[in-house]
Structures are given as C-alpha cells and as structure tokens.
C-alpha positions as MATLAB code, in Angstrom:
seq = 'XXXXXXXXXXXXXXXXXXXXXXXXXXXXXXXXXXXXXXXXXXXXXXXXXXXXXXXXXXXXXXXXXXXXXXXXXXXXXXXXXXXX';
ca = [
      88.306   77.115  143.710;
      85.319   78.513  142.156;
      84.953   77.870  138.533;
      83.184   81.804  138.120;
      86.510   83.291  139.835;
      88.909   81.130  137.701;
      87.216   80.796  134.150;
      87.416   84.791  133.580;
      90.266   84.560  134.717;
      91.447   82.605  132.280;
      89.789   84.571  130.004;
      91.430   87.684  131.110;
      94.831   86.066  130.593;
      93.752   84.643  127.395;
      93.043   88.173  126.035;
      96.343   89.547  127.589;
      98.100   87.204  125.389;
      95.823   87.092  122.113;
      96.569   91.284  122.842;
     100.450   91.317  123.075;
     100.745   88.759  119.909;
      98.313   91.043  117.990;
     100.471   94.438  118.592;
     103.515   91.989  117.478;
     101.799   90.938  114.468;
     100.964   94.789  114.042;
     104.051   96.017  114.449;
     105.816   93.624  111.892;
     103.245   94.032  109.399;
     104.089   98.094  109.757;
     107.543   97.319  109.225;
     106.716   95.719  106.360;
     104.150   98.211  105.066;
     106.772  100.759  104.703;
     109.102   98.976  103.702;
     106.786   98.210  100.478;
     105.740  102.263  100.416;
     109.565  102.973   99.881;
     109.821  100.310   97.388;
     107.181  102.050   95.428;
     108.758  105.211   95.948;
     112.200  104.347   94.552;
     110.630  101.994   91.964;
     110.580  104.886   89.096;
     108.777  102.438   86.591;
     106.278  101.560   88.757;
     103.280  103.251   87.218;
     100.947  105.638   89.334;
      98.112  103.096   89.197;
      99.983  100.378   90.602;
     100.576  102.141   94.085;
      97.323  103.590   94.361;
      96.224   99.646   94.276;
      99.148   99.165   96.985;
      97.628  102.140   98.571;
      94.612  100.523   98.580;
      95.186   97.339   99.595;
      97.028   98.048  102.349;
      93.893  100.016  103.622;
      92.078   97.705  103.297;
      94.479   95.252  104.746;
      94.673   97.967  107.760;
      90.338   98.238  108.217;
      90.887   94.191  108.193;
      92.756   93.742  111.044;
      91.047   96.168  113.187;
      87.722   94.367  112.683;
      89.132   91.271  113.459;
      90.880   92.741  116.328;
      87.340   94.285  117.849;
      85.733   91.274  117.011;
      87.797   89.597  119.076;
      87.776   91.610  121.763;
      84.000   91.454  121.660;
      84.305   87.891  122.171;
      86.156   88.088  124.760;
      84.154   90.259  126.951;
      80.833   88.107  126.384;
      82.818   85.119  127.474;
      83.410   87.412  130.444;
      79.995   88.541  131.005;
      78.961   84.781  130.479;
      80.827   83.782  133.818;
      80.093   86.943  136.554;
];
C-alpha cells in the first residue's frame, strides 16, 4: 500500500474518533451544566453574584471547548493536507 493513501486515512479515522468522544464529553458536561443551573435555581441562599460567576464560568468553560475543539480540527486537516 501507499503510505499517501493510508496515512490520511488514518487520519480521517483518527478525527472520526477524537469527534464522537468530543460530542460524548459535550454531552455529559451539558448534563452536568444544568444540572448545576437548577441547583442555583433552587438554592434560595445562593446570592445573585454567585450565579452570575457560575454563569460566567460556564461561558467561559463553553468558548473553551470550542477553541480546543477547532483547534483540533485544524490540526487535523493540515496533517491531511501534509499527505495528498
């Protein structure tokens, strides 16, 4: 076999399964995102300050993960590009 037909190949399947991981990863962390936004919403002593921090930090928890996720991606493609 030709290594330029197999290595993006590998790639490709690499990415597939970095991809499917990350929307599992996603998807729990969501779970667990609102289950903290209800916990702040029943929590009655909580004051008003504390959830906008929880607010925020889970925004900035959110902008995070989608720049490592693009970065990643962006690495992938060059490995990609390296190999055609």
């Amino acid at each position: 076999m030709d290594q330029k037909n197999v290595i993006p190949q590998m790639i490709k399947f690499n990415q597939t399964l970095f991809n499917t991981a990350f929307e599992a990863a996603v998807q729990f962390q969501d779970q667990v995102e609102k289950i903290g936004t209800t916990m702040m919403e029943k929590a009655d002593w909580m004051p008003g300050e504390s959830r906008k921090i929880y607010g925020s930090c889970v925004d900035a928890y959110k902008t995070s993960r989608n720049n490592f996720k693009s970065y990643v991606d962006e690495g992938f493609q060059q490995g990609v590009k390296l190999f055609k």
